[in-house]
N, CA, C and O of each residue as an XYZ file, in Angstrom:
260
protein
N      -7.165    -18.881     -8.371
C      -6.879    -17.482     -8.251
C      -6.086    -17.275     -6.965
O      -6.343    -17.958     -5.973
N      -5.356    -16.569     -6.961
C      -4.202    -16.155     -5.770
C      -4.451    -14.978     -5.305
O      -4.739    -13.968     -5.947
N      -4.281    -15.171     -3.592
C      -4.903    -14.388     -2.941
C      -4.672    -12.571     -3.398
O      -3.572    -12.180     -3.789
N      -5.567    -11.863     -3.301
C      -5.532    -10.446     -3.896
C      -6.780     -9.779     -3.972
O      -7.744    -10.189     -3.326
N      -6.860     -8.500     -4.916
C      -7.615     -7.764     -5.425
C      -7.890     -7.506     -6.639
O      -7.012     -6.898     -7.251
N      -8.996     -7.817     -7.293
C      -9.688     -8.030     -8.279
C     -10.475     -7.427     -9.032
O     -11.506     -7.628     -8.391
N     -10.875     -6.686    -10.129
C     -11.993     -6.409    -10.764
C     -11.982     -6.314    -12.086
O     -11.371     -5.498    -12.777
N     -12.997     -7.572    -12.557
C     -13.319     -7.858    -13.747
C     -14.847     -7.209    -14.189
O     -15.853     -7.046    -13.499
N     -14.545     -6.863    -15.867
C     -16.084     -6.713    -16.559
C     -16.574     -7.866    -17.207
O     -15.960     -8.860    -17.593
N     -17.872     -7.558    -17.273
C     -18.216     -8.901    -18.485
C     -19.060     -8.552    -19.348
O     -20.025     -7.880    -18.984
N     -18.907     -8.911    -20.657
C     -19.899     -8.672    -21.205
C     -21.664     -9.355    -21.033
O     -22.772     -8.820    -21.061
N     -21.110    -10.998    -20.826
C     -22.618    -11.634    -20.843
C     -22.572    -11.857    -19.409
O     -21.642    -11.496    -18.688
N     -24.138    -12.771    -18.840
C     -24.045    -13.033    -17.733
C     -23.044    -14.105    -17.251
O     -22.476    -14.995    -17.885
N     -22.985    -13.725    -15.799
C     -21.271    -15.638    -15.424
C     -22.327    -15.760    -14.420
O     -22.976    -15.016    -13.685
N     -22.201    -17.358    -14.767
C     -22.074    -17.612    -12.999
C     -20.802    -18.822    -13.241
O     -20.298    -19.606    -14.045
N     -20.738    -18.126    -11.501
C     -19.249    -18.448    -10.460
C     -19.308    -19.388     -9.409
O     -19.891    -19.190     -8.343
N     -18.812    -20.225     -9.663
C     -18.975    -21.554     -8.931
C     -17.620    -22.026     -8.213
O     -16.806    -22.770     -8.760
N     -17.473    -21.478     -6.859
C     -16.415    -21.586     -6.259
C     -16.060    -23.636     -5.877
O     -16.698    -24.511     -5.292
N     -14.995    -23.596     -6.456
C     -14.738    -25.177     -5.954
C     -14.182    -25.159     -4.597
O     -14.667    -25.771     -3.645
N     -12.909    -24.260     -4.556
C     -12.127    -24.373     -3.086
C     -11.848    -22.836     -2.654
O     -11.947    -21.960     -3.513
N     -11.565    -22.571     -1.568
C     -11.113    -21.269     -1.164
C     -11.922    -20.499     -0.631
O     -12.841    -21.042     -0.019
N     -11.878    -18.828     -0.668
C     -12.666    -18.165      0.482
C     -12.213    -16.635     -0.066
O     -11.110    -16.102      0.058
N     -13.540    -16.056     -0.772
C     -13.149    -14.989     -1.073
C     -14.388    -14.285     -1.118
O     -15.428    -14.847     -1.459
N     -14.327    -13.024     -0.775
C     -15.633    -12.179     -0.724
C     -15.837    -11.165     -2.365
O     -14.873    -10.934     -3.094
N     -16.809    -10.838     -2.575
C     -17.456    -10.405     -3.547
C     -17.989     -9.007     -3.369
O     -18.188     -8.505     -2.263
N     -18.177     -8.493     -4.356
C     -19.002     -6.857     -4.776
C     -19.349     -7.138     -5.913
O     -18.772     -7.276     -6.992
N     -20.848     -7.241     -5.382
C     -21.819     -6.969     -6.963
C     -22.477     -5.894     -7.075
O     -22.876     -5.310     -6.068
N     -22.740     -5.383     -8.452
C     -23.389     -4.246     -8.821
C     -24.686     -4.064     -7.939
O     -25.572     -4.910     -7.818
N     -24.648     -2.737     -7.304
C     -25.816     -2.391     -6.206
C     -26.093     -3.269     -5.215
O     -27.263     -3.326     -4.838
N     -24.856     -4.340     -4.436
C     -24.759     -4.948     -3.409
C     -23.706     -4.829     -2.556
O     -22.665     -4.227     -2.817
N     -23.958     -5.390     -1.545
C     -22.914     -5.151     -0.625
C     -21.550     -6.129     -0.734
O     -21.575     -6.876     -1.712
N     -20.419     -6.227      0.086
C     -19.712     -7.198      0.418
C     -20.257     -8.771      0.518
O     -21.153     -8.854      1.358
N     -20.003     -9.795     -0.002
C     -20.692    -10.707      0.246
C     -19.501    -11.746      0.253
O     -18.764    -11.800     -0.731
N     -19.298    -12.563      1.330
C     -18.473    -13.596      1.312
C     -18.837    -15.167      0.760
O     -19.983    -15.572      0.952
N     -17.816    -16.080      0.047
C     -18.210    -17.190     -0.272
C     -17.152    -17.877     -0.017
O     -16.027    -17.387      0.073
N     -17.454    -19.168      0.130
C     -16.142    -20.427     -0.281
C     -16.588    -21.391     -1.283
O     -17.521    -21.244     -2.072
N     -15.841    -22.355     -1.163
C     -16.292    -23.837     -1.903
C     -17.202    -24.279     -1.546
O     -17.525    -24.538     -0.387
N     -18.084    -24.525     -3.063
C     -19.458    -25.343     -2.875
C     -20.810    -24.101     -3.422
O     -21.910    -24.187     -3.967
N     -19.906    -22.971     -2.877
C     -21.246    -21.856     -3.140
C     -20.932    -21.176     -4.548
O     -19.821    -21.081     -5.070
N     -22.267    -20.679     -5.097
C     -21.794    -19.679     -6.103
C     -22.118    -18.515     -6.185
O     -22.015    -17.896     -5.126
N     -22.612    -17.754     -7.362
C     -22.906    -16.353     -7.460
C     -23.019    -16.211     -9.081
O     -22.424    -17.007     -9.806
N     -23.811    -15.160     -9.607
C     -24.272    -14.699    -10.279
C     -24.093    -13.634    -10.874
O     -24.687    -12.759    -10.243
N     -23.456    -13.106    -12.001
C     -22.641    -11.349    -12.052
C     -23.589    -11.261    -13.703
O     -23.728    -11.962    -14.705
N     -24.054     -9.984    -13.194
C     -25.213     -9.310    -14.302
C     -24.404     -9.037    -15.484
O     -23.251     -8.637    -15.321
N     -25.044     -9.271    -17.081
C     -24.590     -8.976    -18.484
C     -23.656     -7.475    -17.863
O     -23.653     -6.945    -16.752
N     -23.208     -7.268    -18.651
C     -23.075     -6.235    -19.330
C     -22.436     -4.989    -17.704
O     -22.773     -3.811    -17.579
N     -21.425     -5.842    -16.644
C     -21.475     -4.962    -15.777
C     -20.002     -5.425    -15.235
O     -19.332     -6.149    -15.970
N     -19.559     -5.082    -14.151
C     -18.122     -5.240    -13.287
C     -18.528     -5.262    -11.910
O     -19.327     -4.526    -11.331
N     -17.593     -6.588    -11.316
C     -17.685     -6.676    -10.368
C     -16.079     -6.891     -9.377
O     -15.083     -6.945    -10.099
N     -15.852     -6.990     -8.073
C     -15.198     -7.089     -7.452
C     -15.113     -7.645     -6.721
O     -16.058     -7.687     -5.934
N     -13.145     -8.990     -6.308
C     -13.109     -9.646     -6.046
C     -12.151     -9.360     -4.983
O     -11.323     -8.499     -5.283
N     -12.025    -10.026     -3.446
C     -11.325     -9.947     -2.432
C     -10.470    -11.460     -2.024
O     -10.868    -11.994     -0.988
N      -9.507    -12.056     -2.661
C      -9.672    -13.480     -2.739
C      -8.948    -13.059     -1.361
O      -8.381    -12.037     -0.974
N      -9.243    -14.379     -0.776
C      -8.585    -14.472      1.024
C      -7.759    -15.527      0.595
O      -6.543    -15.352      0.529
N      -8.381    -16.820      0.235
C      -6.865    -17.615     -0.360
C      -7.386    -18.281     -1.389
O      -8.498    -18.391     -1.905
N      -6.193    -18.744     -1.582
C      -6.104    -19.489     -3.074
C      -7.746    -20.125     -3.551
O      -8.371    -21.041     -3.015
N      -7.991    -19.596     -4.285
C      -9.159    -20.356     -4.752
C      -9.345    -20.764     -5.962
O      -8.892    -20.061     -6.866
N     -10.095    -22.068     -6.306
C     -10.693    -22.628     -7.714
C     -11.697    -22.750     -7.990
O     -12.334    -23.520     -7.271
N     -12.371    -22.156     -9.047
C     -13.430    -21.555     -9.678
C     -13.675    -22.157    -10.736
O     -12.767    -22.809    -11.251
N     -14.625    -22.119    -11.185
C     -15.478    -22.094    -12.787
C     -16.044    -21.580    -12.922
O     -16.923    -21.431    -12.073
N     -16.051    -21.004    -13.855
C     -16.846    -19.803    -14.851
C     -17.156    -20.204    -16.026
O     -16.532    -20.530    -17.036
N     -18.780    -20.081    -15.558
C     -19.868    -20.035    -16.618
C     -20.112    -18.901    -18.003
O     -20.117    -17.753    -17.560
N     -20.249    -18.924    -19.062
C     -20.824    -17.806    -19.414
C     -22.351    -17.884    -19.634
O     -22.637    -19.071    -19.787
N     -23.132    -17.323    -19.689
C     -24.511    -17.533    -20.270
C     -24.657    -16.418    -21.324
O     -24.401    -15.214    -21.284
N     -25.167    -17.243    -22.301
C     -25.847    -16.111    -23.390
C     -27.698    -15.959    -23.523
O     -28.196    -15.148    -24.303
């Protein structure tokens, strides 16, 4: 993902498993939360969240049903 501003919905739950890079997060009824490579995160069924990429980053995305 290239550096920017972001906001995706989802229907099911993701988790987000940052490989490289450095980008902060907004989850539903949370604050700003920063991550890089190595860490992940968790985005609730059925909701939208928001992304602050700082730089280039590579990801995987989970879905869970």
């Amino acid at each position: 993902m290239l550096p920017g501003e972001y906001e995706f919905n989802t229907d099911d739950k993701e988790l987000m498993e940052i490989m490289s890079g450095d980008l902060d997060v907004l989850l539903p009824g949370a604050n700003w939360q920063g991550f890089t490579g190595g860490q992940s995160f968790e985005v609730p069924a059925r909701s939208s969240f928001k992304l602050k990429v700082r730089t280039t980053t590579d990801y995987c995305c989970s879905f869970i049903k």
